[in-house]
N, C-alpha and C positions, 0 to 999 in steps of 0.2 A: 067754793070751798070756804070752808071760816076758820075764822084765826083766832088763836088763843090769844088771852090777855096779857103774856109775854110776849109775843109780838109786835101787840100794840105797844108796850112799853120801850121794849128798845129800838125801835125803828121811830120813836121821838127823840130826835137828837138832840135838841133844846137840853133835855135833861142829863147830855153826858158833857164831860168835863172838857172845856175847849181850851186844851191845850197843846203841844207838841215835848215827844223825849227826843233827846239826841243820846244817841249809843256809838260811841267809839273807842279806838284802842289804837295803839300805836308805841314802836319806843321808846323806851322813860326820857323823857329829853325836859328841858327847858322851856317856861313859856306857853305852854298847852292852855294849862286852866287859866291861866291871861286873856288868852288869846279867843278862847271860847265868849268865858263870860262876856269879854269888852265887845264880841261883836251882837251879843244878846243884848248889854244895856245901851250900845251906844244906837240899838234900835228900839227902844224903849221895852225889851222886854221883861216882864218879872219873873224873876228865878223862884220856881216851888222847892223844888228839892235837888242836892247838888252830890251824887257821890262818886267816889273816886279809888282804885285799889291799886295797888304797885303790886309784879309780884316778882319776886325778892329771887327765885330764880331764874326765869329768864329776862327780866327788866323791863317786861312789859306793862304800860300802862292801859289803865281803863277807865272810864266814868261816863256816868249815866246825868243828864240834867235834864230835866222839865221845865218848862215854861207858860204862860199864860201868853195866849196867842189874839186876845182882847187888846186894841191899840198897840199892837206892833208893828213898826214901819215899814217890814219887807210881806207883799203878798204869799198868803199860803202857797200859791202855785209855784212860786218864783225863790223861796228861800231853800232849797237845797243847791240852785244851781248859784245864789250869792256864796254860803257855806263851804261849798267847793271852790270857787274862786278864791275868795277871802281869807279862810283860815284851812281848809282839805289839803289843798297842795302844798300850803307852805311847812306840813309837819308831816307829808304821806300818811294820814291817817285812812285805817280803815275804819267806815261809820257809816251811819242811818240812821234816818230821822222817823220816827211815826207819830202820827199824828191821831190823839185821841175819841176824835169823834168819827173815826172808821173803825166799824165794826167790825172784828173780825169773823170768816165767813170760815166755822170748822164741819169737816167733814167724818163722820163716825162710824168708825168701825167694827164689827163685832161678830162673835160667832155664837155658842153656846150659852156663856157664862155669862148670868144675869147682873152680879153684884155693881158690878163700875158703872154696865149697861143704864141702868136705872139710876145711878150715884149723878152721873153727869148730866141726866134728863133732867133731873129735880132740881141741880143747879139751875141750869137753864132757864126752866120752866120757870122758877119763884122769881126771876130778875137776877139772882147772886151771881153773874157769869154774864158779861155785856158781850154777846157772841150768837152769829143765827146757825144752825144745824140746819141748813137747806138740805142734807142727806143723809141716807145711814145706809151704807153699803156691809152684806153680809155674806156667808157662804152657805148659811143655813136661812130657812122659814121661819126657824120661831118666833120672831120678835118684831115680823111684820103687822100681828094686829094692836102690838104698842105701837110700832110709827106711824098708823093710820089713825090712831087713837092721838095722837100732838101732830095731826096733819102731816107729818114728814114724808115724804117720799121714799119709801126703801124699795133698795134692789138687791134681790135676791141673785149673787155670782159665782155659783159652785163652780169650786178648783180642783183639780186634780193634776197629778203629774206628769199627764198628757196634752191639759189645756191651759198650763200655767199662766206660757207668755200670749196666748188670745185673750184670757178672763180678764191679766193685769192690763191689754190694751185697752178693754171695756172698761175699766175701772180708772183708768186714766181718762177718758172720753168723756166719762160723767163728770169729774173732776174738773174737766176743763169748762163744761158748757155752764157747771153751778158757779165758777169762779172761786174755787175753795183756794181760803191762805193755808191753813194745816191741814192735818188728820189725827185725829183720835185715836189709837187702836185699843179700845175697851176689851182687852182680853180677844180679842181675834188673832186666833191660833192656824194662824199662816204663815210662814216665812217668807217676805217678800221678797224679789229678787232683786238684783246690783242695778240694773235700768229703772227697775221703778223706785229705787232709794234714791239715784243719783237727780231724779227731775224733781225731788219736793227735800233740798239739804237741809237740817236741822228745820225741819216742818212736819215730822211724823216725832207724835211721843208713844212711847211704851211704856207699857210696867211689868215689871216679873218679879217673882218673888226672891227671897234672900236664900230657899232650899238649892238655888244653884249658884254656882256650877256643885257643890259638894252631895248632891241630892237629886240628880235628873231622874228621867223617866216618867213612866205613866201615874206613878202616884208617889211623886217625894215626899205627902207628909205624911205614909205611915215610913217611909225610910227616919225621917227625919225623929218620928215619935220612938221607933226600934234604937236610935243612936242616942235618946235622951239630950235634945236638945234646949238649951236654955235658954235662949231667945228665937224669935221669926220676925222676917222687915219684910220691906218690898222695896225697889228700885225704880224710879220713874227718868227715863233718859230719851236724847233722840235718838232716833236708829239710824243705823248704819250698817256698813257692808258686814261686819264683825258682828254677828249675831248676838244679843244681849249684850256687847260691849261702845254701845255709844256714850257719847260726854252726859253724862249724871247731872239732873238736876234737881231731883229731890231725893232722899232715902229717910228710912224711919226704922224704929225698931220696936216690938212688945215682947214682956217675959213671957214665960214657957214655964211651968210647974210641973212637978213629976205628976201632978194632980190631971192636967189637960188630956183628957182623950185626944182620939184621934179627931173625932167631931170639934170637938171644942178647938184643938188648932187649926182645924181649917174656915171655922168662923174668926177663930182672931187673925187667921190669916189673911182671909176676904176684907175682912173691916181695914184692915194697915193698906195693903193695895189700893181701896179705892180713896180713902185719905190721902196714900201718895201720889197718885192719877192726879186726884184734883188740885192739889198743890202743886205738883209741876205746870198744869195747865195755868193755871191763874198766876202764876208766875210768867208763862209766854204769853197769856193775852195783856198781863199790863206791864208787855217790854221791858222787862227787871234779868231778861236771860242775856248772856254774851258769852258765846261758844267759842273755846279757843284752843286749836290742837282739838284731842279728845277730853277736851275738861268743861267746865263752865263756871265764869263770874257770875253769882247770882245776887243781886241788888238787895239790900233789904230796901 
């Protein structure tokens, strides 16, 4: 098999950024951001970027630091279990560390709909998206002679209301053998169920557009074009058990003119989706998200 020249380029890790984030959150308390930094410098490391959000009603704290992990004193293998010792327990922080020169391995989803399908390939593909698509699991054919075409592996796993929980078991199986950290769902129009949400939490993202909940069915945008609507967005979030209502990490919005056909909103509709897709994504792969309750700290 050969490999495209996105391949070869992210699978040389020389050229991605050898650093480490730490993401944590914990009760507004005293001494936090002390206590972090002093144990970063006092191991020689240098602070890139440092941010931090209080939120003002439940008093939750949060922040995000990166670091350069070039002459730092504690081994990569070894410095979550110091961090734990050292400053974790002494403030019950919930946190994680990631560490920038692991690529993250996403898994993609899809069924019918081309626009995002293709949106997120070309990231990929050009470099703009340091992440490999080892798969792209489907419930239709069509879009297997693109994955053949970027060498990808698709599997073709028609669902029905009979074979729901066999298909998702196959779909979990592949899942496991590629070692995927997320999933994708580029517009695949499945509902997944409560066990396969519950094994990947905040590691499936979605998008749907802004014609719901006020505009369901088989075709909201001529409901939407009949109510004279003035704007359309799309919502990009993780899923969860609550169908369209997981913690939101990106949204967006475009006008609407009495002028727009129906055609014409469902282009500006398509373009706003996969803009928010790719934003949310690139948002979870460079660890800027921090999911709390149903909401999300999201870093600039």
């Amino acid at each position: 098999m050969s490999f495209s020249y996105h391949y070869i380029d992210i699978l040389n890790t020389n050229k991605l950024k050898d650093t480490a984030i730490l993401l944590l959150s914990c009760p507004d308390q005293r001494g936090v951001v002390a206590a972090v930094t002093d144990f970063l410098l006092k191991n020689d490391g240098n602070i890139l970027t440092l941010d931090e959000h209080i939120d003002s009603e439940t008093k939750q704290f949060f922040m995000r630091v990166e670091w350069e992990l070039k002459g730092f004193g504690i081994p990569q293998d070894k410095i979550t279990d110091y961090f734990e010792t050292l400053v974790a327990k002494r403030f019950e922080l919930g946190w994680k560390i990631e560490f920038c020169k692991c690529i993250p391995r996403a898994a993609l989803f899809v069924s019918k709909h081309a626009h995002c399908f293709f949106d997120i390939l070309n990231r990929w593909e050009s470099g703009e998206w340091k992440i490999e698509i080892p798969l792209i699991i489907s419930n239709h054919e069509k879009f297997k002679p693109i994955a053949e075409r970027h060498n990808i592996p698709y599997y073709y796993v028609p669902i029905n209301k009979t074979n729901k929980k066999q298909q998702e078991a196959e779909e979990k199986a592949l899942l496991d053998k590629y070692n995927i950290d997320f999933i994708i769902l580029a517009r695949y129009m499945q509902i997944l169920t409560s066990d396969f949400i519950k094994q990947f939490p905040n590691r499936i993202i979605n998008i749907h557009h802004s014609s719901l909940p006020a505009f369901p069915g088989a075709n909201p945008y001529r409901s939407a074009y009949e109510r004279g609507v003035k704007i359309m967005g799309a919502t990009a979030h993780y899923v969860t058990e609550e169908l369209d209502a997981g913690p939101i990490i990106v949204q967006d919005i475009i006008p609407i003119s009495h002028n727009d056909s129906i055609r014409e909103m469902k282009r500006k509709g398509k373009d706003v989706e996969k803009r928010v897709l790719a934003q949310a994504v690139w948002e979870h792969i460079n660890h800027k998200v921090m999911p709390y309750k149903n909401k999300t700290i999201v870093f600039s």
